[in-house]
C-alpha positions as a printed NumPy array, in Angstrom:
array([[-14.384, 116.704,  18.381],
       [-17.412, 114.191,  17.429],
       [-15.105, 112.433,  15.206],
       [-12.478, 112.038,  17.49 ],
       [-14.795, 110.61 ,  20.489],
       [-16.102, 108.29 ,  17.961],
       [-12.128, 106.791,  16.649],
       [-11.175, 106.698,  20.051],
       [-14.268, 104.317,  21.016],
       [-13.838, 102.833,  17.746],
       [-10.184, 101.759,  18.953],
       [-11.296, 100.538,  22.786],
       [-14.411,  98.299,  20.885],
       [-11.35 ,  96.65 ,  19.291],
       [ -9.502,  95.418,  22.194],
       [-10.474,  91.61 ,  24.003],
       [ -9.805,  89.967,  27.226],
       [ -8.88 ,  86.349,  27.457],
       [ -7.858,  84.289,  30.302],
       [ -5.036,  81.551,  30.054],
       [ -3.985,  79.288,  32.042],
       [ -0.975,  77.295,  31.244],
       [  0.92 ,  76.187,  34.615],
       [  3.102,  78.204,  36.41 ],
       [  1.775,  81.564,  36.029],
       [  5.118,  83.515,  35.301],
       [  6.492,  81.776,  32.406],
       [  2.716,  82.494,  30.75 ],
       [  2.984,  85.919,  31.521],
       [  6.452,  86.514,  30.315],
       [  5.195,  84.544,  27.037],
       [  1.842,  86.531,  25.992],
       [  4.007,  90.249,  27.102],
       [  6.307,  89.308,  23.912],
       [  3.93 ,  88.938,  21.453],
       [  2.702,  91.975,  19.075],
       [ -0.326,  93.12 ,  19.531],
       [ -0.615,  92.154,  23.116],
       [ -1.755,  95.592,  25.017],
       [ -1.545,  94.91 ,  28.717],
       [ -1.228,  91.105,  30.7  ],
       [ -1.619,  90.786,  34.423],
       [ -1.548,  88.02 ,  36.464],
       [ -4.156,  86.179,  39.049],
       [ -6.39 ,  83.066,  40.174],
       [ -9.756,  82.398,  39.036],
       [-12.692,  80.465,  40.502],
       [-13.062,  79.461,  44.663],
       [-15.282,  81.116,  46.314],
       [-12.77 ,  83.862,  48.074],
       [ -9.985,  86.612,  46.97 ],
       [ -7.055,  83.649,  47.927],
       [ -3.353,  84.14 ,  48.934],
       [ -0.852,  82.117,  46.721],
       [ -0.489,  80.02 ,  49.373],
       [ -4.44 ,  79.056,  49.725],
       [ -4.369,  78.355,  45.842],
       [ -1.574,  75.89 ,  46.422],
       [ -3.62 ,  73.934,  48.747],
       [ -6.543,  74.037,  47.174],
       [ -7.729,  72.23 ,  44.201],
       [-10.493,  75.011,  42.967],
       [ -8.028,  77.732,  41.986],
       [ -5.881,  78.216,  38.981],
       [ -3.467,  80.714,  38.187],
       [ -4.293,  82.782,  35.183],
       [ -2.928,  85.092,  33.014],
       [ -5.258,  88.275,  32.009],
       [ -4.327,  89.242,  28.213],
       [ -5.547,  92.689,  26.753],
       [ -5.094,  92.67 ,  23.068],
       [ -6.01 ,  94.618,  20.186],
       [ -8.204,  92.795,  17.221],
       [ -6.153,  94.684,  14.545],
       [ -2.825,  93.262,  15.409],
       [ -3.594,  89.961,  16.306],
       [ -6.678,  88.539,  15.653],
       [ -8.182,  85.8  ,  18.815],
       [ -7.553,  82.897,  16.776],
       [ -3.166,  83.54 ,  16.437],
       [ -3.615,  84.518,  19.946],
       [ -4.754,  80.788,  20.607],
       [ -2.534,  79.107,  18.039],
       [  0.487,  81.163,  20.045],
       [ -1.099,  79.483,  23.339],
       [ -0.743,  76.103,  21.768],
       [  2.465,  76.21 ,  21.241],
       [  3.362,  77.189,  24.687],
       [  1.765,  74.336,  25.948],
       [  1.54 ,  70.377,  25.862],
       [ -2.415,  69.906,  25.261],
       [ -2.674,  66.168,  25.627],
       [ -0.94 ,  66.249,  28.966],
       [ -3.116,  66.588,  32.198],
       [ -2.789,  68.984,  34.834],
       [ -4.565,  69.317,  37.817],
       [ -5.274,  72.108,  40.264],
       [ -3.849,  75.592,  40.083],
       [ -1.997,  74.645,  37.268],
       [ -4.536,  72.873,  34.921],
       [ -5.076,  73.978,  31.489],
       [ -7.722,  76.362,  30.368],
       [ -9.112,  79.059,  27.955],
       [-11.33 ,  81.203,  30.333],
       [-13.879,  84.038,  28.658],
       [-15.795,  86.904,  29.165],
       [-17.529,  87.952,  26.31 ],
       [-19.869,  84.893,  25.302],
       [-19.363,  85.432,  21.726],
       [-15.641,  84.643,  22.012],
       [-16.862,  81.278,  22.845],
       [-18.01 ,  80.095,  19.75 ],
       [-14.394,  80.814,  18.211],
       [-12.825,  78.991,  21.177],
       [-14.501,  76.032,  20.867],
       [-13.631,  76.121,  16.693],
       [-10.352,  76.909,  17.805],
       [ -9.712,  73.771,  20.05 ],
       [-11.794,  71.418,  17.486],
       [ -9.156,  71.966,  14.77 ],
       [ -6.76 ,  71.658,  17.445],
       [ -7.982,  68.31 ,  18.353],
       [ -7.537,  67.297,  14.453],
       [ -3.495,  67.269,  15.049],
       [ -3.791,  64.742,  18.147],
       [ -4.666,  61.056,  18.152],
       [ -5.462,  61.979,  22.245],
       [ -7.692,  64.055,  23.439],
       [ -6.626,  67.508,  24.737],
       [ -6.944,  68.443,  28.13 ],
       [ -8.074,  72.372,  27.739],
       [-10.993,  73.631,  29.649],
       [-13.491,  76.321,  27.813],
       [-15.04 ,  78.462,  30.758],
       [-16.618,  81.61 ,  31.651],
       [-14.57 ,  83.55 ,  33.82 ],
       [-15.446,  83.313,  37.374],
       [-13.788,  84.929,  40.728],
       [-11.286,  86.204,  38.715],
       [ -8.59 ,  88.024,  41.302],
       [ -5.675,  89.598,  40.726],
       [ -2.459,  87.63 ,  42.501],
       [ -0.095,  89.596,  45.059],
       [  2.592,  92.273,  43.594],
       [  5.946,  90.546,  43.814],
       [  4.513,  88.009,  41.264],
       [  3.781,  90.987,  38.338],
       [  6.203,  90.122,  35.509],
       [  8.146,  88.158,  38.03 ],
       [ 10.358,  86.328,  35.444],
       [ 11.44 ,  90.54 ,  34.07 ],
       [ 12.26 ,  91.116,  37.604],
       [ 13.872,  87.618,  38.1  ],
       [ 16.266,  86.958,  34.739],
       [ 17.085,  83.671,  36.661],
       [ 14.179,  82.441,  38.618],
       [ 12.456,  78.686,  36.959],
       [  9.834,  78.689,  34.816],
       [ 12.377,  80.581,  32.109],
       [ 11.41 ,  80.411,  28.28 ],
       [ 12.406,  78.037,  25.836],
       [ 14.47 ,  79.356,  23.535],
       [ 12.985,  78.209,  20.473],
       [  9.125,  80.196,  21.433],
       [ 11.065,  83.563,  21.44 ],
       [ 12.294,  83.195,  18.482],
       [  9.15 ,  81.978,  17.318],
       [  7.778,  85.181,  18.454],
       [ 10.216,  87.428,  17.141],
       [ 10.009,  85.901,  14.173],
       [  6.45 ,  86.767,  13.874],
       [  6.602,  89.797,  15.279],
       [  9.113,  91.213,  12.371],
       [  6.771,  89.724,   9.746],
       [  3.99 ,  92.489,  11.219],
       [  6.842,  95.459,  11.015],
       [  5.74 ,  95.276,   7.454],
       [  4.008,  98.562,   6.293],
       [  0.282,  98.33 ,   6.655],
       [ -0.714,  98.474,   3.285],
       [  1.162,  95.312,   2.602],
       [ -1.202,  94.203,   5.344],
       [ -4.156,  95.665,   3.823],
       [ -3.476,  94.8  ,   0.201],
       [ -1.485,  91.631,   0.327],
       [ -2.812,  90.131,   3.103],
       [ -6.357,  90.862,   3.133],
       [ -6.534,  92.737,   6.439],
       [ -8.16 ,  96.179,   7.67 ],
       [ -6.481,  99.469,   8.937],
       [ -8.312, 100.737,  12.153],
       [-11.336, 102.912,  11.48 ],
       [-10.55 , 106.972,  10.981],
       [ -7.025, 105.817,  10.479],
       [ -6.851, 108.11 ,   7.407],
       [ -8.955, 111.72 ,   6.946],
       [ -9.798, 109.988,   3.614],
       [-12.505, 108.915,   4.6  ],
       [-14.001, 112.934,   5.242],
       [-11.937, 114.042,   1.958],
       [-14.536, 116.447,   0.558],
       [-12.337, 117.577,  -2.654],
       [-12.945, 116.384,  -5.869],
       [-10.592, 114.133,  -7.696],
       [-10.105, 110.225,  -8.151],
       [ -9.064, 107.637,  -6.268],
       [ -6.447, 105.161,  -7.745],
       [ -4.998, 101.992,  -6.732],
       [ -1.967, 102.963,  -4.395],
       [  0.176, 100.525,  -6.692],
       [ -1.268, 100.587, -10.68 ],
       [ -2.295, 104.072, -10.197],
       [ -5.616, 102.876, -12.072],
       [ -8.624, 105.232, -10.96 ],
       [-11.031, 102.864,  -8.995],
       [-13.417, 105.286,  -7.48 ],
       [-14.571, 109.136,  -8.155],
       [-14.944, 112.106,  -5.573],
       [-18.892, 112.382,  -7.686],
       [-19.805, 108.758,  -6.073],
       [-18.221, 109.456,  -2.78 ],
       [-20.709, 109.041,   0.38 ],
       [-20.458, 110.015,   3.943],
       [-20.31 , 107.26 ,   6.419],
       [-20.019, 106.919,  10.168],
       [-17.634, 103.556,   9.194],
       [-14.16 , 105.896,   9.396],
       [-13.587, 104.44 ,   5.834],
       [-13.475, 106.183,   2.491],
       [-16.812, 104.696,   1.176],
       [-18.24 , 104.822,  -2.095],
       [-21.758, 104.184,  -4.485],
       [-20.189, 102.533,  -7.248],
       [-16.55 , 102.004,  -8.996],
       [-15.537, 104.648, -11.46 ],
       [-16.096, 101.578, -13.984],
       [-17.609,  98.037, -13.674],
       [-14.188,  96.649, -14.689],
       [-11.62 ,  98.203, -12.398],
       [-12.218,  96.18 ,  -9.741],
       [-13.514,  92.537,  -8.64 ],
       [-16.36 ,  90.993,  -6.084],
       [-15.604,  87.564,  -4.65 ],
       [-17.034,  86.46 ,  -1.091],
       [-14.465,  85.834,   1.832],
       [-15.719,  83.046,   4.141],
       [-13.713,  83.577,   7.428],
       [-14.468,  83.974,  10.302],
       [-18.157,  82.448,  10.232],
       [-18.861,  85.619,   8.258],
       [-20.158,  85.573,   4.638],
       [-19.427,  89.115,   2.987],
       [-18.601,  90.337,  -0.19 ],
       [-15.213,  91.501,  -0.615],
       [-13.192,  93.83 ,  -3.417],
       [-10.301,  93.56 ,  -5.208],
       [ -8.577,  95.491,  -7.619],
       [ -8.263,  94.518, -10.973],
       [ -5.782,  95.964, -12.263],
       [ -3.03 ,  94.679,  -9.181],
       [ -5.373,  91.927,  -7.298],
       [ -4.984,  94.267,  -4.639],
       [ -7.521,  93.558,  -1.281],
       [ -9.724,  96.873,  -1.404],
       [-12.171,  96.163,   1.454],
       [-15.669,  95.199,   1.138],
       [-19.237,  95.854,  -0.113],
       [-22.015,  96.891,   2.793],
       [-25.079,  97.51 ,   2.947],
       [-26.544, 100.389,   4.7  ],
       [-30.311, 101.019,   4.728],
       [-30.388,  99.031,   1.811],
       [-28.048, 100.261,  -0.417],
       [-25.058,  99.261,  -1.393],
       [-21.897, 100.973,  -0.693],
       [-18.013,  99.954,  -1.348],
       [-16.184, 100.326,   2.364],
       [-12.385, 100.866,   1.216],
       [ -9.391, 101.084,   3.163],
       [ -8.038, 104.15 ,   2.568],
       [ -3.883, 102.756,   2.276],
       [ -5.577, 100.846,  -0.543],
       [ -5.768, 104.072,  -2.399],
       [ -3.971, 107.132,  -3.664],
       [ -5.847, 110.26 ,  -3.848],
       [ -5.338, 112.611,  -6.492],
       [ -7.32 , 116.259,  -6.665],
       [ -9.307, 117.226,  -9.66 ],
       [ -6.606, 120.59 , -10.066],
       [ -3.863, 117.554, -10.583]])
């Protein structure tokens, strides 16, 4: 029951909030609700100094209309979520009012990736880009009828361009891919306690899900809290690889199989020892009686 309380909060520490705003509030809405990995959007106006009716927003210049997007790390990670808002958008052009441009946070540490985000965007124009980088403030949810407006309105304005949904769906099918592709191929994670791998308590090997080359044994298996199958040491030096991944203003050490160049996952540390974190569609298990 422990376990389970700790992969469900596992799962909710995964998912963000970002605010966007991008003009007219239902063509944003209906944009962000296509893509994968998108949990939940909702739509409202942000900063004043009062819970505003649409109309008040119109005449004032303080408001904008924003779209609240839930989304879950492991499907889209806050940098594609941006690059997907850049597309939607013309960044150069100003807007003013309720329908200005703007990346609006709540979490401070998202900042620091907005603000990388938006200086390599600023790379691919010769004028500046008009795209605030705020703190949420006032942030209120707008009136019923405009929820998903343009789903309930297949003809209203403020209808897609063609070209973004396929752009999306384009996208999206490249994710329907099996998630040890993902994993292996292209260097990702699988959620924590995805697999009861990681509490396998039998003895055997572990091989690499493609070579079948054992890469770790059931005698160096430890128990960790991580939700991944995590180990003291390879079976052998040679079966696998160390080489440092860079992104996300992180330096860690990350594994790879030798045998397929397959992404493994990575080495911790944990009260100063080392220990290899591995996700567990990396591997194949196979029991000592086998």
């Amino acid at each position: 029951m422990i376990q389970e309380n700790n992969s469900i909060l596992k799962m909710v520490n995964c998912m963000k909030e970002l605010y966007f705003g991008g003009g007219c509030f239902w063509g944003v809405q209906d944009y962000f609700d296509r893509i994968q990995g998108v949990i939940k959007t909702e739509v409202g106006y942000a900063f004043g100094n009062h819970t505003p009716t649409y109309e008040e927003v119109c005449q004032s210049k303080e408001y904008v209309e924003v779209v609240k997007v839930t989304f879950h790390t492991y499907q889209i990670s806050l940098l594609r979520l941006l690059d997907f808002f850049y597309e939607l958008i013309q960044p150069t052009k100003q807007k003013k009012g309720q329908y200005r441009l703007g990346i609006y946070y709540q979490d401070p540490e998202d900042e620091k990736m907005i603000t990388y985000s938006l200086k390599r965007l600023q790379t691919q124009y010769h004028k500046k880009i008009k795209i605030e980088c705020l703190p949420i403030q006032n942030y209120t949810k707008a009136e019923s009828y405009h929820q998903d407006y343009l789903k309930k309105h297949p003809t209203a304005p403020c209808q897609l361009e063609k070209r973004l949904c396929m752009m999306v769906e384009a996208e999206n099918q490249l994710k329907e891919k099996p998630l040890s592709f993902y994993v292996t191929k292209e260097r990702g994670s699988e959620p924590p306690f995805y697999s009861s791998m990681y509490c396998e308590k039998r003895e055997g090997v572990y091989v690499d899900i493609d070579t079948k080359v054992p890469l770790f044994s059931s005698e160096d298996k430890i128990y960790s809290d991580s939700g991944y199958p995590c180990f003291s040491k390879p079976i052998q030096e040679d079966v696998i690889q160390v080489r440092f991944d860079l992104r996300n203003f992180k330096i860690r050490k990350e594994v790879y199989s030798s045998s397929s160049h397959n992404h493994l996952g990575y080495v911790l540390k944990k009260d100063g020892k080392r220990q290899y974190c591995i996700n567990s569609v990396a591997l194949t298990f196979i029991p000592k009686e086998k």
